[in-house]
MDAnalysis code that builds the backbone (N, CA, C; Angstrom):
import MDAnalysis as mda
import numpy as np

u = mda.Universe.empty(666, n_residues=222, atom_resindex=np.repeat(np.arange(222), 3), trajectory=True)
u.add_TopologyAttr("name", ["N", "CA", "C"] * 222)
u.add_TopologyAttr("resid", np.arange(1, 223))
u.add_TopologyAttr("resname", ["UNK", "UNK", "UNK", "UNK", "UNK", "UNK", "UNK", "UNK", "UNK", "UNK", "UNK", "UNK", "UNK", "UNK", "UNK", "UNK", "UNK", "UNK", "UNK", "UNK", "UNK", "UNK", "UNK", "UNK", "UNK", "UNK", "UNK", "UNK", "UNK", "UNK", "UNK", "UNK", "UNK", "UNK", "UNK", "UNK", "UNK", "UNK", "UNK", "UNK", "UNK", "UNK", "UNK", "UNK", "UNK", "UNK", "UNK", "UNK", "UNK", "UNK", "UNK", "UNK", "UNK", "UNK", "UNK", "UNK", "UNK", "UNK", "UNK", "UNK", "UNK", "UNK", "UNK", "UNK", "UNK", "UNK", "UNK", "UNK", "UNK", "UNK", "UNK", "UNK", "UNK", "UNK", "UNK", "UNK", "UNK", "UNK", "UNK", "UNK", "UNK", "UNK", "UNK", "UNK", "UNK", "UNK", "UNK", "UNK", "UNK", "UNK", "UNK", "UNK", "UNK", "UNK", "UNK", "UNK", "UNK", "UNK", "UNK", "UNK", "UNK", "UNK", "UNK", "UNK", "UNK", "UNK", "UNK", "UNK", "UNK", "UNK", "UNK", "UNK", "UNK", "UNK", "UNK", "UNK", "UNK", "UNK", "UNK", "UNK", "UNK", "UNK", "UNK", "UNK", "UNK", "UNK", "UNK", "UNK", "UNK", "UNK", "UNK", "UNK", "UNK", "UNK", "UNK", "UNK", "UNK", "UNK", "UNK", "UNK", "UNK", "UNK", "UNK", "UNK", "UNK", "UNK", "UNK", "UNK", "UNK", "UNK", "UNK", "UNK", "UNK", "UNK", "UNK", "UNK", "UNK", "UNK", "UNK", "UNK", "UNK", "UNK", "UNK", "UNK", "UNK", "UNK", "UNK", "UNK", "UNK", "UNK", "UNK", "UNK", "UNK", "UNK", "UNK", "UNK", "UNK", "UNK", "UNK", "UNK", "UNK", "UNK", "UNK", "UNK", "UNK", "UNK", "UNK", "UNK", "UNK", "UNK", "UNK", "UNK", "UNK", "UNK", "UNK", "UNK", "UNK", "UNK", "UNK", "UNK", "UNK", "UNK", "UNK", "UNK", "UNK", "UNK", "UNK", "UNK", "UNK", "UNK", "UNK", "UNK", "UNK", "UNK", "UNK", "UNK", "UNK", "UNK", "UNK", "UNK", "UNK", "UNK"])
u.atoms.positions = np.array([
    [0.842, -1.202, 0.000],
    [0.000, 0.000, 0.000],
    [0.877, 1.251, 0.000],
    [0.294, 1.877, -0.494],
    [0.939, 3.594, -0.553],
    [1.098, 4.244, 0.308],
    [2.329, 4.984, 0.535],
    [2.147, 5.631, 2.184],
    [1.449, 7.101, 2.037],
    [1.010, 7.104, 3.693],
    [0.265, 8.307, 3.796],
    [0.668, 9.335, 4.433],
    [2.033, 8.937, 5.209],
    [2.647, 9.522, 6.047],
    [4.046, 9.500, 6.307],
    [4.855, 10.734, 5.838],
    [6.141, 10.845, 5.837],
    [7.009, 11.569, 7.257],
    [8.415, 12.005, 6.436],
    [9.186, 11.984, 7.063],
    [9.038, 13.910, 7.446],
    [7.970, 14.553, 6.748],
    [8.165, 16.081, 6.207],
    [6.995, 16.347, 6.411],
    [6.866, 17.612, 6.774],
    [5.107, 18.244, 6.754],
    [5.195, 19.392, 6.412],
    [4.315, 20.385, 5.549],
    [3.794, 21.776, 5.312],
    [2.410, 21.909, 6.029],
    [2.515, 22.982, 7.079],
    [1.464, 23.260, 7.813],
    [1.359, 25.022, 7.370],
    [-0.140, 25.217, 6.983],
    [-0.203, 26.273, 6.806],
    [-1.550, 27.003, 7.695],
    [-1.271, 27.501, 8.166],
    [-2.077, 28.220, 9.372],
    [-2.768, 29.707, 9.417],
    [-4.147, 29.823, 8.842],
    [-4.354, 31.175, 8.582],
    [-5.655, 31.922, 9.245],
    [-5.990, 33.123, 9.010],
    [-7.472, 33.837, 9.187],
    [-7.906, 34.154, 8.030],
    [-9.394, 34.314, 7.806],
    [-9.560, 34.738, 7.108],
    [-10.695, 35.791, 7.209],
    [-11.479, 36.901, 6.378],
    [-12.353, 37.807, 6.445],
    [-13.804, 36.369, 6.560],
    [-14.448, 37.057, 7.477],
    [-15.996, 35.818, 7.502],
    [-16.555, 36.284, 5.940],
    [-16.908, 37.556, 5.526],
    [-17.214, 37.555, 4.306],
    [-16.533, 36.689, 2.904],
    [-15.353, 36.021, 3.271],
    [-14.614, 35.446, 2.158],
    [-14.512, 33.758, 2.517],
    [-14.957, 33.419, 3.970],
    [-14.828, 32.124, 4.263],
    [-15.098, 30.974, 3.531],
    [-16.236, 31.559, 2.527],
    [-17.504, 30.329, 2.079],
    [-16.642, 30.085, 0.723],
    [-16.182, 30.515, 0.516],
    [-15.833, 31.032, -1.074],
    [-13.940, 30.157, -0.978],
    [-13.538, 30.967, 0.037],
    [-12.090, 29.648, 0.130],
    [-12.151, 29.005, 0.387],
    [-12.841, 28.056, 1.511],
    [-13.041, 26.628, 1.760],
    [-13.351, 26.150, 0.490],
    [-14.441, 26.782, -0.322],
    [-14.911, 25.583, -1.382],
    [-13.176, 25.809, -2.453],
    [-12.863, 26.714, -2.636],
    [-11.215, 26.507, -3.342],
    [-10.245, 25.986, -2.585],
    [-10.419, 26.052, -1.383],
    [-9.656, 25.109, -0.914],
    [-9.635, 23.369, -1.098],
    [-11.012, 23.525, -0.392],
    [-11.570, 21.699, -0.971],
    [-12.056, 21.488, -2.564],
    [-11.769, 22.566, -3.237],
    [-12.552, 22.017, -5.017],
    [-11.668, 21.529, -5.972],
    [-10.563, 22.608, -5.471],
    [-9.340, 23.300, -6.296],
    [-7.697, 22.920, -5.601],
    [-7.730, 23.763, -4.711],
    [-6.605, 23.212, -4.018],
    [-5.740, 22.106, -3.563],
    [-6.294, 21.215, -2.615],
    [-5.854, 19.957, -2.272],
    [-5.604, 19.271, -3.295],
    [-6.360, 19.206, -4.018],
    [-6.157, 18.236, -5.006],
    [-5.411, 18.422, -5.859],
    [-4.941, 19.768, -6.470],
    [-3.540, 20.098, -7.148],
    [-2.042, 19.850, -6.503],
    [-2.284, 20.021, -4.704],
    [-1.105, 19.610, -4.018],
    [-1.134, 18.636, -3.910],
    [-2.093, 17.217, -3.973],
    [-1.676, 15.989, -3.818],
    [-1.226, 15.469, -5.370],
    [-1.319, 16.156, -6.353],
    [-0.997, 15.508, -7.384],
    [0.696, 15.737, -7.672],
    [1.530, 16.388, -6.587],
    [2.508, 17.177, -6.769],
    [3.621, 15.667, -6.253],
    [4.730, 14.812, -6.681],
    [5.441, 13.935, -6.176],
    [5.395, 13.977, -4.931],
    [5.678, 13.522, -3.598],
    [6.015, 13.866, -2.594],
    [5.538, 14.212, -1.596],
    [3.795, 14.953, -2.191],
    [2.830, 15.056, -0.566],
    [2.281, 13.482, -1.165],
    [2.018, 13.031, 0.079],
    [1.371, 11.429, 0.613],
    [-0.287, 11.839, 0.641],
    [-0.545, 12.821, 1.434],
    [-1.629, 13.256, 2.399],
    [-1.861, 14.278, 2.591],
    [-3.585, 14.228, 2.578],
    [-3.935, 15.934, 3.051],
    [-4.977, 16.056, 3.923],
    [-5.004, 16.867, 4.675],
    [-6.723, 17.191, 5.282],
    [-6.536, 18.919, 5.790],
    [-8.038, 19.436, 5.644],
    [-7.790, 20.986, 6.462],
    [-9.001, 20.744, 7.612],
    [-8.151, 21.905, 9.270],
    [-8.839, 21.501, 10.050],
    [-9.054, 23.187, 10.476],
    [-9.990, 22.913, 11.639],
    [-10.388, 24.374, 11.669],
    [-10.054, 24.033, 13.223],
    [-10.078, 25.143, 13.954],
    [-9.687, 25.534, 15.333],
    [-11.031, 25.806, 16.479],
    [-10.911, 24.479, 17.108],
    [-11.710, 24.527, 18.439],
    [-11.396, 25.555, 19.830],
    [-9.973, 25.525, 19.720],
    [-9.052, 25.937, 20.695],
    [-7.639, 26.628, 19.887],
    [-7.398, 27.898, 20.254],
    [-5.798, 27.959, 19.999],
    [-6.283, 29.247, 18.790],
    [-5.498, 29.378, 17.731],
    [-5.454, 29.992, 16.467],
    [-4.131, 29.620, 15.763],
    [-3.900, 29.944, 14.243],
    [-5.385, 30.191, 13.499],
    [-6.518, 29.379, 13.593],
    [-7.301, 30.521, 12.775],
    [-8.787, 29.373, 12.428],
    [-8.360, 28.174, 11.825],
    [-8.303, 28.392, 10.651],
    [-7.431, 27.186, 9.605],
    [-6.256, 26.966, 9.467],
    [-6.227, 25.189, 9.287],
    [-5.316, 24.774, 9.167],
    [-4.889, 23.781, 7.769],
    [-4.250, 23.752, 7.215],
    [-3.835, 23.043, 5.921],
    [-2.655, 22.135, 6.393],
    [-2.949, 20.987, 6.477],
    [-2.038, 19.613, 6.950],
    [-1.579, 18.809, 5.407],
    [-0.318, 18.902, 5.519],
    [-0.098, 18.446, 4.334],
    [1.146, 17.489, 4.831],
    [0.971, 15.772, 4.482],
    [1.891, 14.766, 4.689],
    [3.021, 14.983, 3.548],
    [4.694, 14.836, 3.264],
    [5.210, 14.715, 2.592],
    [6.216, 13.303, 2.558],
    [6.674, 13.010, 1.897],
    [7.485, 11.668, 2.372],
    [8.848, 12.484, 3.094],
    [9.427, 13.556, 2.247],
    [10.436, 14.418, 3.288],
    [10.585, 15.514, 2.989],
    [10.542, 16.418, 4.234],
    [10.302, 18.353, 3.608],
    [11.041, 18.792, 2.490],
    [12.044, 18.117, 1.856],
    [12.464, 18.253, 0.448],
    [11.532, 18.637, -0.850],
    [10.174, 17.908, -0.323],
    [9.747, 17.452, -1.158],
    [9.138, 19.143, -1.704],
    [8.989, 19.875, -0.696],
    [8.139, 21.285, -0.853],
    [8.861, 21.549, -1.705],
    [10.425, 21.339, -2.119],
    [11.067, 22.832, -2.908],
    [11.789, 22.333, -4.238],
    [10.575, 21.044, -4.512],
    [10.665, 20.184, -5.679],
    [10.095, 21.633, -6.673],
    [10.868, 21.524, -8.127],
    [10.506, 21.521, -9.354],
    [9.353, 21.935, -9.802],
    [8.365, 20.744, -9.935],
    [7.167, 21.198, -9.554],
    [6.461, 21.780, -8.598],
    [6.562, 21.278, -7.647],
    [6.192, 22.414, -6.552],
    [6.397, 24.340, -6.795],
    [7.344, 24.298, -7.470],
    [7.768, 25.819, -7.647],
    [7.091, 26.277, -8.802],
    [7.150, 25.553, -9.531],
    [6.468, 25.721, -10.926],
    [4.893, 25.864, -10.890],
    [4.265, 25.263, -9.849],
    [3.193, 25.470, -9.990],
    [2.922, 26.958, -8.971],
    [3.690, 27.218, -7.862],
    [3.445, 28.307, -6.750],
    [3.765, 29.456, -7.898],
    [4.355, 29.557, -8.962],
    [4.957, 30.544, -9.589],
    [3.958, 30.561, -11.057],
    [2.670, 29.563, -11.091],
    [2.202, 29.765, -11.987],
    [0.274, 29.584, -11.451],
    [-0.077, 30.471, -10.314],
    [-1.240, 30.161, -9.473],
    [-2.815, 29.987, -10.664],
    [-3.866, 29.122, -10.438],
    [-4.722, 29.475, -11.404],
    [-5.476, 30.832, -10.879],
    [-6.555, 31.295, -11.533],
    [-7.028, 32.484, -11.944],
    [-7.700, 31.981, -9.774],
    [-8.252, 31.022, -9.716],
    [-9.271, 31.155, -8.820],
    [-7.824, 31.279, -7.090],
    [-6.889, 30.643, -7.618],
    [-5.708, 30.728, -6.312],
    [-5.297, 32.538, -6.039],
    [-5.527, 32.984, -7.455],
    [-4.988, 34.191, -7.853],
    [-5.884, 35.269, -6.749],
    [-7.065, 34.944, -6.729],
    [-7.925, 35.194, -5.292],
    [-8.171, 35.011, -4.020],
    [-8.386, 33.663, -4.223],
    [-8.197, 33.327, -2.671],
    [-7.133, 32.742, -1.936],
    [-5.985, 32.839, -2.248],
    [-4.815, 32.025, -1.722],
    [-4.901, 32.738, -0.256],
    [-4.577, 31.818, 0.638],
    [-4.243, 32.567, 1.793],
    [-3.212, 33.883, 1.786],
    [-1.959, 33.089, 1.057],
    [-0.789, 34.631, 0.556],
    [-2.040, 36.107, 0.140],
    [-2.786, 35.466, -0.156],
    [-3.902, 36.973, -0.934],
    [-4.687, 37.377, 0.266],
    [-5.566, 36.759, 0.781],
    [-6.242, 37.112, 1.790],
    [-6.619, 36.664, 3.200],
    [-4.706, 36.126, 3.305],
    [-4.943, 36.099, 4.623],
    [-4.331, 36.976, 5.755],
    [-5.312, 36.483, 6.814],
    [-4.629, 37.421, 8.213],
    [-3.927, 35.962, 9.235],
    [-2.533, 36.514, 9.759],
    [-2.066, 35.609, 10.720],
    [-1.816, 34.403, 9.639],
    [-1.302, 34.796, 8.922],
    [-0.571, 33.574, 7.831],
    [0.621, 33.005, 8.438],
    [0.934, 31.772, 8.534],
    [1.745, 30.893, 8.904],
    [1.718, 29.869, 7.892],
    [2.777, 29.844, 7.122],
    [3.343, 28.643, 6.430],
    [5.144, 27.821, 6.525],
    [4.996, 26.902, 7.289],
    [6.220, 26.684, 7.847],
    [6.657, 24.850, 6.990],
    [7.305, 24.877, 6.818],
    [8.209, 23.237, 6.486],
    [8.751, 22.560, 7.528],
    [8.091, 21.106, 7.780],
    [8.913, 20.405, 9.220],
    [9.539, 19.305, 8.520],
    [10.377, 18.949, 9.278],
    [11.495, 17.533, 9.423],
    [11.024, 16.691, 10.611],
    [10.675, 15.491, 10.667],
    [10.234, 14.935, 11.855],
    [11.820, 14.727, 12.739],
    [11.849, 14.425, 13.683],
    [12.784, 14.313, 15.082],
    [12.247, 12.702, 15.933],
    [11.547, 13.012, 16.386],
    [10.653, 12.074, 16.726],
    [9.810, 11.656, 16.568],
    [9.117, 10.458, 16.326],
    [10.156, 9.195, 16.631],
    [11.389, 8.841, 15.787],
    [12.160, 8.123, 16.073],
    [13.295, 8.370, 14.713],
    [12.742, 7.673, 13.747],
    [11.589, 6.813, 13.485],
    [11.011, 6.052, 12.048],
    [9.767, 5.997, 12.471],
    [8.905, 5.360, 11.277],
    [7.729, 5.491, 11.516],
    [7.197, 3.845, 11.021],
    [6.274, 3.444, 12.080],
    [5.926, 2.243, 12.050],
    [5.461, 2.159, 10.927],
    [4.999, 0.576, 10.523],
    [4.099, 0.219, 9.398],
    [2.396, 0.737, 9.164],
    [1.869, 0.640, 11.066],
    [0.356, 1.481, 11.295],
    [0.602, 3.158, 10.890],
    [1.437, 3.124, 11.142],
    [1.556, 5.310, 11.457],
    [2.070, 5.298, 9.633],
    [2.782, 4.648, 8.996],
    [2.916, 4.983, 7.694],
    [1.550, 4.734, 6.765],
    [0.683, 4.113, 7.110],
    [-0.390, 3.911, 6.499],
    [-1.521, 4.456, 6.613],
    [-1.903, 5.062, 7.675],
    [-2.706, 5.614, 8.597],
    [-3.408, 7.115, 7.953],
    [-4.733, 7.165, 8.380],
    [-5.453, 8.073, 7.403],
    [-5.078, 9.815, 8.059],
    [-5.463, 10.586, 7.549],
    [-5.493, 12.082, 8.457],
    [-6.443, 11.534, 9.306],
    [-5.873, 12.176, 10.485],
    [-6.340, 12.360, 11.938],
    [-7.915, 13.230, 11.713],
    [-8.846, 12.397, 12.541],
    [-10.184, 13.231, 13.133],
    [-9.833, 14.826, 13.590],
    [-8.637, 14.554, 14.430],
    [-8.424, 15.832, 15.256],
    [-6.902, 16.218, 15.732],
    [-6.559, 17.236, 16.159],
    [-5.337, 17.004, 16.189],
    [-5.243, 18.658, 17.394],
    [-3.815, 18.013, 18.086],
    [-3.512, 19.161, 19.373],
    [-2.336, 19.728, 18.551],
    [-2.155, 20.333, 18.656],
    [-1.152, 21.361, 17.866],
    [0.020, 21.876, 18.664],
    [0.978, 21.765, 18.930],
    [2.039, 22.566, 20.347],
    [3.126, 23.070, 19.514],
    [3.220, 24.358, 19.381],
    [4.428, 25.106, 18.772],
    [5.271, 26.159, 19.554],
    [6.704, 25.317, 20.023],
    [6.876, 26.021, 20.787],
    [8.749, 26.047, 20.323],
    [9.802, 27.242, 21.481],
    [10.467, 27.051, 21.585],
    [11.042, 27.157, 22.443],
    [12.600, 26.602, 22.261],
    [13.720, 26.526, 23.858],
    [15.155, 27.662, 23.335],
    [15.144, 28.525, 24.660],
    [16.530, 29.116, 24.260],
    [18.246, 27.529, 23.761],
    [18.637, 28.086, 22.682],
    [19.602, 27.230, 22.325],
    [20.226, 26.420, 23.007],
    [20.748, 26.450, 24.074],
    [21.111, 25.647, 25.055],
    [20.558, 24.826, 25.376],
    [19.181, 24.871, 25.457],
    [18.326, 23.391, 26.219],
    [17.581, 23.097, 25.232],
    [18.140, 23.023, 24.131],
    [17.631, 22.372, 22.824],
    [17.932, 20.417, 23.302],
    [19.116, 20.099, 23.880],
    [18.805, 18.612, 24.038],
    [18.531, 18.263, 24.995],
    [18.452, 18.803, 26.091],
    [17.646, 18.743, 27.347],
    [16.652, 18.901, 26.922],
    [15.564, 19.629, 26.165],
    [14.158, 19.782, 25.903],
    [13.793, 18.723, 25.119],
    [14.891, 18.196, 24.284],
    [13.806, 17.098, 23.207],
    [14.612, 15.888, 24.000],
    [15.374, 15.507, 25.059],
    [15.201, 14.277, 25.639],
    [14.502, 14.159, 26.508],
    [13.502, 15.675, 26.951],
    [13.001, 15.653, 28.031],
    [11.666, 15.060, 27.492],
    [11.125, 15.723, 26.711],
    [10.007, 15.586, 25.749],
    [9.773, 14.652, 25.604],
    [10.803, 14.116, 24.625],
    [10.614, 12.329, 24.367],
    [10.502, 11.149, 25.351],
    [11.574, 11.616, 26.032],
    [11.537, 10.050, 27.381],
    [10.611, 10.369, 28.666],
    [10.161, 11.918, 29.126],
    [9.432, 12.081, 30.187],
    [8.385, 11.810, 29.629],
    [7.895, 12.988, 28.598],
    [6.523, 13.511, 28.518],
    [5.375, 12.469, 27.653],
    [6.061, 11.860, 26.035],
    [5.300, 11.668, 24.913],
    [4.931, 10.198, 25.521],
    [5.864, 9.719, 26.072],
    [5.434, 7.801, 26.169],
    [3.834, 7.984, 27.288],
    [3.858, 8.652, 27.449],
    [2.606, 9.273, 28.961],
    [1.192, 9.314, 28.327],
    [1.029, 10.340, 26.720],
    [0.327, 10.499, 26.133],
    [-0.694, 9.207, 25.615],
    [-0.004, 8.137, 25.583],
    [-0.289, 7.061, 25.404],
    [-1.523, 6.411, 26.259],
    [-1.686, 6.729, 27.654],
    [-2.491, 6.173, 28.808],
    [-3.687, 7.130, 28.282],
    [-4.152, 8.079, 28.073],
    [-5.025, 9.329, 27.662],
    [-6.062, 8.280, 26.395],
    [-7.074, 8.051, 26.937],
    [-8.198, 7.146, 26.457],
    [-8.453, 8.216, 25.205],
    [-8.713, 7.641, 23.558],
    [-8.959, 8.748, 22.666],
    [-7.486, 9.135, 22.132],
    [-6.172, 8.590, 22.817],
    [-5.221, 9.197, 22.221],
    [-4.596, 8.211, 20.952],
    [-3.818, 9.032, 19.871],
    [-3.765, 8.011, 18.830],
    [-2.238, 7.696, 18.672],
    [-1.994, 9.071, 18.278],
    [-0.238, 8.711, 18.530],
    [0.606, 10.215, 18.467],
    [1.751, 10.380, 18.518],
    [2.658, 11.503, 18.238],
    [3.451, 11.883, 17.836],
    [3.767, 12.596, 17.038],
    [4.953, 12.953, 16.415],
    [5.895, 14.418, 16.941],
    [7.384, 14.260, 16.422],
    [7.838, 15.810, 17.106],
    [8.368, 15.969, 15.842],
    [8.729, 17.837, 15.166],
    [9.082, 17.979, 14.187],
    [9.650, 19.614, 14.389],
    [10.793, 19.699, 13.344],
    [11.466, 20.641, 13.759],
    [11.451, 21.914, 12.340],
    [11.434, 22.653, 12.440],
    [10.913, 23.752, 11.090],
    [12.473, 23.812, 10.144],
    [12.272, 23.349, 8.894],
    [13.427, 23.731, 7.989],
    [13.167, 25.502, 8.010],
    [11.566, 25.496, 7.900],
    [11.288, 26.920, 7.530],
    [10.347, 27.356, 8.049],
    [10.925, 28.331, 8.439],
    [9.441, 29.277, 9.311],
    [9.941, 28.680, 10.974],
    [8.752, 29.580, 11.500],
    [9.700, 29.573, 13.311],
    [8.199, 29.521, 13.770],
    [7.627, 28.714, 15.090],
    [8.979, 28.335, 16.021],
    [9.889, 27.777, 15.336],
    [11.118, 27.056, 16.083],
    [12.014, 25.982, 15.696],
    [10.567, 24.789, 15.791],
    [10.261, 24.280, 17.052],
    [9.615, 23.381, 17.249],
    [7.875, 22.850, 17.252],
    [7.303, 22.059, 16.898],
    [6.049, 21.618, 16.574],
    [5.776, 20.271, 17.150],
    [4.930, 19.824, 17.993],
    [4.104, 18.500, 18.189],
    [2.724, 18.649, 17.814],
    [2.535, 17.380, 16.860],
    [1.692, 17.069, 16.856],
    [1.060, 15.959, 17.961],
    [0.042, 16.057, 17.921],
    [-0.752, 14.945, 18.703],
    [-2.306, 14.549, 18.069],
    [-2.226, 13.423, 17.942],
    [-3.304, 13.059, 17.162],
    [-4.216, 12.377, 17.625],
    [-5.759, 12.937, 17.551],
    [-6.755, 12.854, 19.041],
    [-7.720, 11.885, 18.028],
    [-8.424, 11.487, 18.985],
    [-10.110, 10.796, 18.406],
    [-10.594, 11.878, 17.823],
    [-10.821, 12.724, 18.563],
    [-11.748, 14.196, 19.069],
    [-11.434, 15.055, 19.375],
    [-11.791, 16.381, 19.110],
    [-11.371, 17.988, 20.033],
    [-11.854, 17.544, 21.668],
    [-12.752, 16.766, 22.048],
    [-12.933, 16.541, 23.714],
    [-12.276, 15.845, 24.162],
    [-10.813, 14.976, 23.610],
    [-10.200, 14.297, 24.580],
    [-9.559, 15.707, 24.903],
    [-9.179, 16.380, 24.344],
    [-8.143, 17.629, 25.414],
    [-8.553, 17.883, 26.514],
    [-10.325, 17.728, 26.635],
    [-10.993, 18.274, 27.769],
    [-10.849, 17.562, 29.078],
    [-10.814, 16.082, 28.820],
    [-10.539, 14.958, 29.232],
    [-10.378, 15.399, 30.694],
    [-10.201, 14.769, 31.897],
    [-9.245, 14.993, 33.308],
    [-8.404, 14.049, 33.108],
    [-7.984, 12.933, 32.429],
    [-6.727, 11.987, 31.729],
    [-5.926, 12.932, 31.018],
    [-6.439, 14.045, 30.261],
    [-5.363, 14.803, 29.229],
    [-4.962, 15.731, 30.101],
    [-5.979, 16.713, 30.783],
    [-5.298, 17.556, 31.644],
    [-4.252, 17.023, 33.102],
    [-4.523, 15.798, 33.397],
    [-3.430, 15.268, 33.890],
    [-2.016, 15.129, 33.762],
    [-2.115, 14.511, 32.245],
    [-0.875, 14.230, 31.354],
    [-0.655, 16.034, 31.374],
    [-1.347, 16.691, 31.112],
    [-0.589, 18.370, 30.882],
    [-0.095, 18.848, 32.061],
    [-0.902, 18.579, 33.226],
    [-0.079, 19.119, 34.665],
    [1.152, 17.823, 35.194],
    [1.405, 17.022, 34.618],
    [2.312, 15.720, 35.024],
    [3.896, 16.225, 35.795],
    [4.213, 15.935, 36.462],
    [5.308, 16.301, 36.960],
    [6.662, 15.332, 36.781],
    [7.496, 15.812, 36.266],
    [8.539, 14.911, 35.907],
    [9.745, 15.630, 35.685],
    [10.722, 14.868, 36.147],
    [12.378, 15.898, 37.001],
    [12.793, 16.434, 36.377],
    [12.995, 15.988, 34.985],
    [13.759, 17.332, 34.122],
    [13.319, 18.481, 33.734],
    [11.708, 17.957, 33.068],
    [11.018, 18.510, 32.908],
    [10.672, 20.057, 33.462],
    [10.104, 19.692, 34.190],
    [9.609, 20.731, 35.202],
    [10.438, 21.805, 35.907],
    [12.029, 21.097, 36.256],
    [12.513, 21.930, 36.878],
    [13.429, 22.678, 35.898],
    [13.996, 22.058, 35.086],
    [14.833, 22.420, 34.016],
    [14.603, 23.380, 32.778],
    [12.938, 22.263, 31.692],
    [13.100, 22.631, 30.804],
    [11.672, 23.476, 30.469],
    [11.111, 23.108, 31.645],
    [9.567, 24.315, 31.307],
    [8.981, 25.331, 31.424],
    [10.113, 25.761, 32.510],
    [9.921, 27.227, 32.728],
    [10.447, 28.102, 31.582],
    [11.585, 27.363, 30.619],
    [12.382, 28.633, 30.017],
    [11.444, 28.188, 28.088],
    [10.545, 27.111, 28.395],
    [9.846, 27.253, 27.035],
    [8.610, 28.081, 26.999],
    [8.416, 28.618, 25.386],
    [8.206, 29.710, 24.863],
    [7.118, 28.945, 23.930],
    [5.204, 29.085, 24.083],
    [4.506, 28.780, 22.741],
    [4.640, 30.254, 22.173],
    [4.477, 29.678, 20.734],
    [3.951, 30.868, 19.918],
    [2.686, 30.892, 19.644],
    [2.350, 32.167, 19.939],
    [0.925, 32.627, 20.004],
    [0.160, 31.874, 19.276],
    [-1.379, 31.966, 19.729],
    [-2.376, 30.392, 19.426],
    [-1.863, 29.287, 19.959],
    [-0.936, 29.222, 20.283],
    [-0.468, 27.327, 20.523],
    [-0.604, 27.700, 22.282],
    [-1.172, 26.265, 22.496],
    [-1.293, 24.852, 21.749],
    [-2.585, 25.393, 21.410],
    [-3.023, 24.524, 19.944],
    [-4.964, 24.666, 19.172],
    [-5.117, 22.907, 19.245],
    [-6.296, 23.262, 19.424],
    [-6.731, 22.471, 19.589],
    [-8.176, 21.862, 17.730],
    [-7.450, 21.094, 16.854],
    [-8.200, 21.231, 15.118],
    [-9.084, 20.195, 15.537],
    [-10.506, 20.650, 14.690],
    [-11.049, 19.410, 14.107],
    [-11.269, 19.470, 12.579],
    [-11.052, 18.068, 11.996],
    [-10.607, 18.155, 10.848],
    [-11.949, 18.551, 9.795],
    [-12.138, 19.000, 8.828],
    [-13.207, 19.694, 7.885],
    [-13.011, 18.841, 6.626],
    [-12.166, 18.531, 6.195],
    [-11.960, 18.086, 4.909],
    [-10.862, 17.258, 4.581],
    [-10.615, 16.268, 3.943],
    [-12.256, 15.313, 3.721],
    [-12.732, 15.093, 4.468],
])
């Protein structure tokens, strides 16, 4: 089977005018997606909208590896938009535009379930960063305290960590939910107040979200 899920992601994160909403979603879902999945290299797509956090929208795009964005085609087509992108592209009318390129970190591979695996119902969003120094204190803290934890959280699916070729923060987790109500959970808010040695004393006071984060998506399309 074909994979659905790589090593690379383009997340694009925007607002838009309510008068123009009705009109980009349907170019988003008519027009859009479907020109970026025909592009080598994205696997996967879905757009989700924001329960919690900002932006409103979100554009989740699987790649096999963030290389894949600054393919050939890829450029060729950003440099040649149709008449209807020529309008509504987010670059055109959006507010709080975020378009960033990730490299996954963690886990170091991806199973046979997680490579096959459809877009997520829902998804927690955490974009954050660490002053330079506790860059490996933060992602061994992350990985060996915090992510194996996520796991006990009834509704939880799985996680990934990923680091920005482009665009800032440096850092991004995903977390991939049943539902926007497991966050609500007292199992999730547990796992969020959890106390653990490095963690806490070391590496959480000196991290930094960027504004909206953590959001909390549910997915719109497909």
């Amino acid at each position: 089977m074909a994979a659905t899920k790589g090593r690379g992601l383009l997340m694009v994160f925007v607002d838009v005018a309510e008068e123009l909403e009705d009109e980009f979603n349907r170019w988003y879902n008519e027009e859009h997606i479907a020109e970026r999945l025909a592009i080598p290299g994205v696997l996967s797509a879905a757009r989700y909208v924001a329960i919690q956090g900002s932006p409103k929208y979100l554009a989740f795009y699987e790649l096999d590896e963030a290389e894949a964005y600054y393919s050939d085609t890829w450029k060729n087509i950003l440099a040649n938009p149709t008449d209807w992108s020529k309008r509504m592209s987010p670059t055109v009318i959006g507010k709080n535009f975020i378009r960033n390129v990730y490299r996954m970190i963690y886990p170091d591979a991806l199973t046979d379930e997680t490579n096959q695996a459809d877009m997520s119902p829902a998804v927690l969003i955490g974009r954050m960063s660490v002053p330079a120094e506790l860059d490996s204190k933060f992602n061994e803290a992350y990985n060996n305290e915090r992510l194996p934890e996520c796991y006990k959280v009834p509704g939880y699916i799985r996680n990934r960590r990923f680091e920005a070729v482009e665009g800032s923060p440096k850092y991004m987790t995903v977390h991939e939910i049943e539902s926007p109500e497991v966050a609500e959970t007292t199992d999730w808010k547990a796992w969020s107040a959890m106390v653990t040695p490095v963690w806490n004393s070391e590496v959480r006071p000196h991290m930094v979200h960027e504004s909206g984060s953590p959001g909390v998506y549910r997915r719109i399309f497909p």
